[in-house]
C-alpha positions as a printed NumPy array, in Angstrom:
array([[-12.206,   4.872,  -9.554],
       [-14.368,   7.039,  -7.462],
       [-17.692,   6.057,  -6.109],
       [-20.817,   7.391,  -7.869],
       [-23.934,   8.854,  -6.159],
       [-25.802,   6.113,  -7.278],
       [-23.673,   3.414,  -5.313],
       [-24.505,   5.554,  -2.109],
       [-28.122,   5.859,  -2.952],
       [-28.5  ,   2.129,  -3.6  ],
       [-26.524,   1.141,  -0.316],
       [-28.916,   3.978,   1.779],
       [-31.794,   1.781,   0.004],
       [-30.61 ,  -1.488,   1.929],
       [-28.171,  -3.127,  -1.624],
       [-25.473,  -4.832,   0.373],
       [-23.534,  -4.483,  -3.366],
       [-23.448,  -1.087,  -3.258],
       [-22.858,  -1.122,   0.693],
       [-19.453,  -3.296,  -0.124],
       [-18.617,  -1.809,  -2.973],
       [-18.222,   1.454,  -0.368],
       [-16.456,  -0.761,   2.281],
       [-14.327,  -1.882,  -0.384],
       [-13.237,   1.624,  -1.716],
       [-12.512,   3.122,   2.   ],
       [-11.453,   0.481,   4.275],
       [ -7.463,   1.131,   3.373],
       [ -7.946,   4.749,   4.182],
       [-10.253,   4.062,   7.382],
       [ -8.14 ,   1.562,   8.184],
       [ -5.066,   3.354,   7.445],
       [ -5.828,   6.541,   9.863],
       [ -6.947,   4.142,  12.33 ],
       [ -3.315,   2.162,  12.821],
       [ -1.851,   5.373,  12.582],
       [ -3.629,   6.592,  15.746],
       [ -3.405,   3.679,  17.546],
       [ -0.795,   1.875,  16.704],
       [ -2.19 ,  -1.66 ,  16.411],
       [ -3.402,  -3.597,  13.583],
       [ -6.177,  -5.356,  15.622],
       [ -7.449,  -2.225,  17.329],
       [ -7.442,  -0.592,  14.147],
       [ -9.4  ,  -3.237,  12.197],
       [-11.918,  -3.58 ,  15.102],
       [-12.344,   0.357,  14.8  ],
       [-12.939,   0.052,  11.306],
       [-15.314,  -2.206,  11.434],
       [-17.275,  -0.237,  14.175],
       [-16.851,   3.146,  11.588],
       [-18.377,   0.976,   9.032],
       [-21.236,  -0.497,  10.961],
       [-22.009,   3.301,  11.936],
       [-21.774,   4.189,   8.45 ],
       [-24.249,   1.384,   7.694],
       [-26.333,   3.117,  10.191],
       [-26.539,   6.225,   8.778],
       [-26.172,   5.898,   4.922],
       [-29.292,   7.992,   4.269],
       [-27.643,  11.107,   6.16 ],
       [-24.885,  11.128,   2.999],
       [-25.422,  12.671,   0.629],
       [-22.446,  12.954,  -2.12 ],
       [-19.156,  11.167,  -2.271],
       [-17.624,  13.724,  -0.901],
       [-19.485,  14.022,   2.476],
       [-19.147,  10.197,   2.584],
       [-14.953,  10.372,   2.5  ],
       [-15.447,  13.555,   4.859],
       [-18.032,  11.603,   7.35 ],
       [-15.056,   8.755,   7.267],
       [-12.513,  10.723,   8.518],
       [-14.197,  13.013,  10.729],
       [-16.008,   9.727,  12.818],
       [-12.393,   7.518,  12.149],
       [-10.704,  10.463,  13.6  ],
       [-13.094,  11.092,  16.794],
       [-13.601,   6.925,  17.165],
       [ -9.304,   7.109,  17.643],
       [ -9.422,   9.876,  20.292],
       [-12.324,   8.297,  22.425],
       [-10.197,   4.806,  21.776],
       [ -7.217,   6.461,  23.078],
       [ -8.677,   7.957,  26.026],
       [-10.075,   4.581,  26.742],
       [ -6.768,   2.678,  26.415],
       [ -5.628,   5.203,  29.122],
       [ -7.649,   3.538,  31.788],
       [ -6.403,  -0.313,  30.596],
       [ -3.245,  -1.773,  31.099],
       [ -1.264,  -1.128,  28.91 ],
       [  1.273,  -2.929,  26.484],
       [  4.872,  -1.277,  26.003],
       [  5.768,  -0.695,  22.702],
       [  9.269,  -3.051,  23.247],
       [  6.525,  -6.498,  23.84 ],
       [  4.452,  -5.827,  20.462],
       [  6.231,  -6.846,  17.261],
       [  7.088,  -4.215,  14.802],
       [  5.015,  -3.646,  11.253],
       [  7.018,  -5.272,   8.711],
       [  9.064,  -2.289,   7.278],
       [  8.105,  -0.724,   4.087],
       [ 10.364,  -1.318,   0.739],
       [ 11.767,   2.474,   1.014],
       [ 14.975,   4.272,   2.263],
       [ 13.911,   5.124,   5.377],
       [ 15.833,   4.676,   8.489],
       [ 13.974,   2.559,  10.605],
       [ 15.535,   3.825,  13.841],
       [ 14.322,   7.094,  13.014],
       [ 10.734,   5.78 ,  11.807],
       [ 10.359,   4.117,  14.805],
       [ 11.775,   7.124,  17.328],
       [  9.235,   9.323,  15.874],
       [  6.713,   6.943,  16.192],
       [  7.4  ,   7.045,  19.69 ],
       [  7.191,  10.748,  19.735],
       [  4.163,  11.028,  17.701],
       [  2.48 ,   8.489,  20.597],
       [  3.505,   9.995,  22.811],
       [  1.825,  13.53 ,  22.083],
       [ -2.096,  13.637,  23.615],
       [ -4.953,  12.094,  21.148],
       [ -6.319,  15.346,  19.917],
       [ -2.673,  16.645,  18.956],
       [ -1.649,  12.807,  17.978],
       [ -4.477,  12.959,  15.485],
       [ -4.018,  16.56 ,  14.083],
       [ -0.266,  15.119,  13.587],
       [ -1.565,  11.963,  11.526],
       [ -4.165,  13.756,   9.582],
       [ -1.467,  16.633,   8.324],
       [  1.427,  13.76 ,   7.805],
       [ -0.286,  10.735,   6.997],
       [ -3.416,  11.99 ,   4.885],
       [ -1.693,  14.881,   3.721],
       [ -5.112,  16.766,   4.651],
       [ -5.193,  20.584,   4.707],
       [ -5.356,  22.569,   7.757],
       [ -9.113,  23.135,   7.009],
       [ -9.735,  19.897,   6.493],
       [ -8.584,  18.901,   9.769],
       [-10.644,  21.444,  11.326],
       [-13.847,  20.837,   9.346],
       [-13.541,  16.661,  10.771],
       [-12.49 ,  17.464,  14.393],
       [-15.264,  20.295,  14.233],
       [-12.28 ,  22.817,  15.555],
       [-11.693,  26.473,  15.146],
       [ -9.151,  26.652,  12.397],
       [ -6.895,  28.854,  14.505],
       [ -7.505,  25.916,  17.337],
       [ -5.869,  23.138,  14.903],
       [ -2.978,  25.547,  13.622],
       [ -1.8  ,  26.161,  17.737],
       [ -1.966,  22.283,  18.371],
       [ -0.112,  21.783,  15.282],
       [  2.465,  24.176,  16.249],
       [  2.754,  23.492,  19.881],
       [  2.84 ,  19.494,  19.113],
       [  5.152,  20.443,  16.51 ],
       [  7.771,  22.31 ,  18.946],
       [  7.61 ,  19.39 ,  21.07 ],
       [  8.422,  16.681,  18.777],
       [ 11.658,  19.126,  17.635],
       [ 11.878,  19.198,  21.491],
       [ 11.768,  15.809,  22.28 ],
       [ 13.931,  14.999,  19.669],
       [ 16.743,  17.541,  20.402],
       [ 17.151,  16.225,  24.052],
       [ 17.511,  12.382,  22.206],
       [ 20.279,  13.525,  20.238],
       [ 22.   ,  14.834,  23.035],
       [ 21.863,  11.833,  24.724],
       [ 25.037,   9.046,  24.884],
       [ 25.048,   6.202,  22.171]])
C-alpha cells in the first residue's frame, strides 16, 4: 500500500502517526540501500536512523510521495558515500573477522555472492553506490543521476568503467590456482 499525501501532510504538521506510518513504509528500503553500501547491519541501521531524523527535519520540504521515496534515496545514497569516506580514515575491520549475513533461501552460490561482494567493496563509494542503486534497487540510469545530482552521461561512464573492472577483477580470480 502506498502512502497518501495526507499521511505526509499530517507528519509535516507534527502527527507522530503519520510520521511512523512513513518510517514504517521505507525503513526496509532505506535500510536496505544502506547495508548494501556499507556492508554492516549496525552501520546501516544507525544511518537509517540519521536519514529518518533528517527526514523528520524536513517533512514540510516534501511534497508528494514520490519526492518523499526520491528524497530517501538521494540523502541514503549521499549519507553512504560521506560514511564511506569516513570509514577510510578509521581502522578498519577485514571482511574475514565480521560474520557473514545469514544466506538467503535461493540458488545462489555463496562463493560467488560473497566474491562479488568483495569486488563490489572494493570499487570507490561513488561507483560502489551507482553499482547498488542499478543492481540492488533496480533504479534506472536517470534515476541514479537525478539522486546523486550527476550528469546522466557522468553515471553511464562510472557504470561502465566500474563495470569493466569488476569483469576485470574477476577474470584475473579465475585465473588464479584452486
Amino acid at each position: 500500500m502506498d502512502l497518501s499525501q495526507q499521511t505526509i501532510s499530517e507528519a509535516a504538521k507534527g502527527d507522530q502517526l503519520a510520521f511512523t506510518e512513513i518510517v514504517r513504509h521505507h525503513k526496509s528500503m532505506v535500510y536496505s540501500l544502506a547495508y548494501h553500501s556499507l556492508r554492516d547491519s549496525g552501520q546501516a541501521e544507525e544511518l537509517a536512523q540519521e536519514v529518518f531524523l533528517q527526514l523528520f527535519r524536513n517533512l514540510k520540504k516534501i511534497d508528494s510521495p514520490a519526492h518523499l521515496t526520491f528524497w530517501l534515496r538521494r540523502v541514503t545514497s549521499h549519507r553512504c558515500i560521506d560514511w564511506s569516506r569516513r570509514q577510510r580514515v578509521r581502522p578498519q575491520v577485514s571482511l574475514e573477522e565480521l560474520p557473514d549475513p545469514p544466506a538467503p533461501e535461493s540458488q545462489v552460490d555463496p562463493l560467488l555472492a560473497r566474491r562479488l561482494r568483495e569486488l563490489v567493496d572494493s570499487l570507490p563509494e561513488k561507483p560502489r553506490m551507482i553499482i547498488t542503486l542499478r543492481f540492488q534497487e533496480d533504479l534506472q540510469l536517470g534515476e541514479i543521476a537525478e539522486i546523486l545530482d550527476m550528469p546522466l552521461n557522468t553515471v553511464k561512464s562510472y557504470l561502465q568503467r566500474s563495470l569493466a573492472k569488476l569483469e576485470e577483477k574477476l577474470t584475473a580470480l579465475e585465473r588464479l590456482p584452486v
